[in-house]
N, C-alpha and C positions, 0 to 999 in steps of 0.2 A: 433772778437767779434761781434755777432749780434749789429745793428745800433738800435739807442734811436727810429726811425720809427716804425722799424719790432717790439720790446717788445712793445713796446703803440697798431701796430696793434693787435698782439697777444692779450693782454687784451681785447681788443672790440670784436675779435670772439669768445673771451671765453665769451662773456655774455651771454652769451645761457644758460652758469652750472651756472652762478651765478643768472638769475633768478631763474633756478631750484634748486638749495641751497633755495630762500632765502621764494618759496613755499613750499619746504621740514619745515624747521624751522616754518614756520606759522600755516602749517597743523595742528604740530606735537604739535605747541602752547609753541614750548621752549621760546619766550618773556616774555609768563606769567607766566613763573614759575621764572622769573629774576625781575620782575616788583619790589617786596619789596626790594632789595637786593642782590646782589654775592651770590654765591652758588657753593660746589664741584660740577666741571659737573659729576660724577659720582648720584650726587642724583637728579640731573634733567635728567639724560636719565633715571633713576628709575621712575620718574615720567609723561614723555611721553611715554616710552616705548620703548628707544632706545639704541642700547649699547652702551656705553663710547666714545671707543675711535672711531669710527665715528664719532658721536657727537663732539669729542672732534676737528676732524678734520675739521670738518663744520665750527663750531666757528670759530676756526684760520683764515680761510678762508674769512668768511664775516667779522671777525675782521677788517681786511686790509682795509674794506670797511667802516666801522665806526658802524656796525651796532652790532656787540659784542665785549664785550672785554675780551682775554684772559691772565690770569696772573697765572702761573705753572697750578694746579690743579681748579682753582679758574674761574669759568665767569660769566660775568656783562653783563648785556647792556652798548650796546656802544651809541654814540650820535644820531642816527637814530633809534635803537632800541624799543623808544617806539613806532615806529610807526609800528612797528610787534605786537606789545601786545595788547591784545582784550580791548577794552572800554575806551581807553588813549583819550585825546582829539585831537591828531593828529595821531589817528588810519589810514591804512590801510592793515591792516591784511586782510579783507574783500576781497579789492582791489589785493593782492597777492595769494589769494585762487580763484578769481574769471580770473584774466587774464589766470593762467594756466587752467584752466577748460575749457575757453571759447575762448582766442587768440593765444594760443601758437602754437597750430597743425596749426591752419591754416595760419602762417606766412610762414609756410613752400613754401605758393605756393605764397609769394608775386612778387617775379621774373614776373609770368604768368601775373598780375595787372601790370606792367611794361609793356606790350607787349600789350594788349587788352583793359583797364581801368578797368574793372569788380575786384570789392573787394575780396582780397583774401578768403575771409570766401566764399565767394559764389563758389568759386572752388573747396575748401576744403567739403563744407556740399550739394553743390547744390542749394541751398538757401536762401536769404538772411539774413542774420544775427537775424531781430528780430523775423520771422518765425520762426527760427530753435530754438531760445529759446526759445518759447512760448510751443514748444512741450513737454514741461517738467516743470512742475510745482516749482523743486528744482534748474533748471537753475534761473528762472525768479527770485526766493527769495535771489540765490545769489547775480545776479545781481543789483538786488535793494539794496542789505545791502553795495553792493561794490558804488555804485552810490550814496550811501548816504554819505558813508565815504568821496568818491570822492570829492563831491561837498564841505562838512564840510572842508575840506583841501585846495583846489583850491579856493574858491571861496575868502579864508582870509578876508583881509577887504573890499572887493569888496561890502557886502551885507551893511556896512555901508554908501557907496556910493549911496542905494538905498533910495530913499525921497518918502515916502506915507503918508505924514502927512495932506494933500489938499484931499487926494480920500477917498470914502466913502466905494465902492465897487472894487474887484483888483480877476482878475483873472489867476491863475499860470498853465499855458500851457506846458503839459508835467512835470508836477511838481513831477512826482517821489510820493516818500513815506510821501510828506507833511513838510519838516524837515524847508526848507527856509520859503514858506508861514508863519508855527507855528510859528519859532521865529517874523515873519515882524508882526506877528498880535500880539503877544505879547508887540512888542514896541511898538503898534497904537492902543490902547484898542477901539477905534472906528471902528476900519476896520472892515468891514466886505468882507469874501474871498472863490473862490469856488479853489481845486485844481482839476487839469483835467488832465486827463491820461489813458492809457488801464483799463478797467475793473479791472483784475484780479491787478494792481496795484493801483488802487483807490482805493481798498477794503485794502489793508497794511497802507494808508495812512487817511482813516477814522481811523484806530487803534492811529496811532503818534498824530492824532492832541487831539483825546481825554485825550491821554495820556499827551498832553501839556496843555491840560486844554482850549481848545481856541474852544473844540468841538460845543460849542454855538452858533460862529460866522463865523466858518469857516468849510466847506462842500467838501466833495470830491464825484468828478461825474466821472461815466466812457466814454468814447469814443473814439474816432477816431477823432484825430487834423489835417489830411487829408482831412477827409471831413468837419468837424466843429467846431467849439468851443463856448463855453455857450457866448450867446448876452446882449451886455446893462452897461458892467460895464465901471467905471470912467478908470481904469486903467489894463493893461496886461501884466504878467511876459514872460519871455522865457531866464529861466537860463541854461545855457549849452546846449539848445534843436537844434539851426536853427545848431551846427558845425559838425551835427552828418547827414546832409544832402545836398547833389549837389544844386547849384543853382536852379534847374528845380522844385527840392522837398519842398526848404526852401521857395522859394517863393508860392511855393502852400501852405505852412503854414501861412505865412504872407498875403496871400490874405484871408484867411480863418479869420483870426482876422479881417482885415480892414472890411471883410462885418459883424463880428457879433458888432462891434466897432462903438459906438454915433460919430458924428462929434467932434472932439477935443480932444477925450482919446488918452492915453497916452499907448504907448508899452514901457518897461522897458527889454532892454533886460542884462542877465550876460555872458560873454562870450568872449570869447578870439580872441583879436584885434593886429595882426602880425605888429611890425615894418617892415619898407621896407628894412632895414637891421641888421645885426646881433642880427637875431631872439635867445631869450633864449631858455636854450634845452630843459623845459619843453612845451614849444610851440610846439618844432619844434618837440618833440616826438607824442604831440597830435595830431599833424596832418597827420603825418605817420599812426598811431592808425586808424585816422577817413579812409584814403586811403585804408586803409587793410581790414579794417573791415566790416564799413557800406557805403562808398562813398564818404564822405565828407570833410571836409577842414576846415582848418584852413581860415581867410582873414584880409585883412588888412584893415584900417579905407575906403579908397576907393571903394573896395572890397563891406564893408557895405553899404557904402552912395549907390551905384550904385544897391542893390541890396534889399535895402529897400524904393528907393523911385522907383525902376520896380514894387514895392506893393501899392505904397499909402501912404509911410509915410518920415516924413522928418526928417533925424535925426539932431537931435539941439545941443548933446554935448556928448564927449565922457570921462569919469570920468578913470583915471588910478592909481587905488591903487598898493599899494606892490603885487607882486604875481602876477600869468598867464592873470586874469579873470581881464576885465575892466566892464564900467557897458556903456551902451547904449542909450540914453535917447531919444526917437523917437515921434511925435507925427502925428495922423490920419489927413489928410488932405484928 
């Protein structure tokens, strides 16, 4: 009889078909046709477009996994399930349409990132990674809807961790489609906030904030956080932003703040802080993630202190809610 080893290894090299299952299912949008309710799978492959008994064998499959559940003729979501279904509040359908599109091929050469350091994606496309999305209009809008979801998910109660109840003015670095700033200005009807990010994604994130109603007081600019970031305000985010770059990079972002940064403002950063040991797996997938992809790393509170005061700033306390994402709390020196 094969050893309890060998069947546990087996499962792990099979995740290859079960992410690809479980993008097949998201594509194809069978979550949302479970969202109200059980249904014969025969009327939801009618309604994606799938025949039966495939379908029917998918289910079984990610069943095991908690993510449908199948009873004879009959399938439900299972306990993870809402998180395939579009506009759930612990969405990421987004997230499962967006890795296959944009990381799967290129893990293929993570072996090679083993041997030279260079991110898999850069093997795979020649590139690096935000290049090669930028060349495509419908990469970049996935991306950001995946990175919204992302962060909505990760970030749990990490963003109640965040205090901006003292600052007048707060600027969100690399803020994506606007989704963190909107709600933080929503709690702080006084704040006033610019978000900062590439061009063609500042222009998605003028759209969220109006649509949060906060478009009065809070502004979205485009640029490059490489070379600058808007000067003067009390305080400055960087949620998810410095993990996604090498030391060499992240600190070229963090000197970048300290010079647009008054004496005494405050950098707030969100972002995922490694125990020295037994790291959780969702950490420890992040960090493989940031290795393959764009360069970057995962670090540990040390890691930070040593690499935010090579910037200029001193970190004063590190906040650890439930979930990956801790909060940061740094200030300009």
């Amino acid at each position: 009889m094969p050893s309890e080893a060998a069947v546990e290894m087996m499962n792990l090299l099979g995740g290859f078909m079960i992410s690809q299952g479980l993008f097949a299912a998201a594509r194809l949008g069978v979550a949302d046709e479970l969202v109200d309710g059980p249904r014969p799978v025969g009327e939801v492959a009618a309604a994606v477009g799938a025949r039966p008994e495939p379908l029917r064998r998918l289910l079984r499959t990610l069943a095991v996994h908690g993510v449908f559940r199948l009873d004879g003729d009959e399938a439900a979501l299972g306990p993870l399930g809402g998180t395939l279904a579009s506009g759930t509040p612990e969405s990421l359908r987004n997230m499962a349409l967006m890795w296959m599109e944009t990381h799967y091929a290129p893990f293929g050469d993570l072996h090679r990132t083993l041997v030279d350091g260079r991110p898999a994606v850069e093997h795979h496309h020649g590139v690096p990674f935000f290049e090669w999305l930028g060349r495509a209009p419908e990469r970049t809008a996935l991306f950001s809807a995946a990175m919204s979801d992302a962060l909505r998910a990760l970030r749990m109660g990490a963003l109640d961790g965040i205090d901006l109840s003292w600052a007048a003015t707060v600027v969100d670095v690399g803020g994506a489609d606007g989704a963190v700033l909107a709600e933080l200005a929503a709690r702080y009807p006084r704040l006033r906030g610019t978000v900062f990010d590439l061009p063609e994604v500042a222009a998605s994130a003028a759209e969220r904030l109006a649509a949060a109603g906060v478009a009065d007081r809070v502004g979205a600019v485009g640029g490059d956080f490489f070379e600058s970031v808007p000067a003067g305000a009390d305080a400055y985010l960087a949620c998810l932003i410095l993990h996604d770059w090498d030391d060499e990079r992240a600190s070229r972002i963090l000197r970048g703040v300290h010079a647009a940064a008054p004496a005494g403002a405050r950098l707030i950063l969100m972002d995922v802080v490694l125990p020295e040991r037994d790291v959780p797996p969702a950490a420890a997938l992040l960090d493989l993630t940031m290795m393959g992809i764009l360069g970057g790393r995962e670090r540990t509170e040390e890691d930070w202190r040593a690499l935010l005061g090579g910037a200029g700033f001193a970190l004063d306390r590190v906040l650890r809610p439930p979930g990956p994402c801790a909060v940061l709390e740094t200030t300009r020196v």
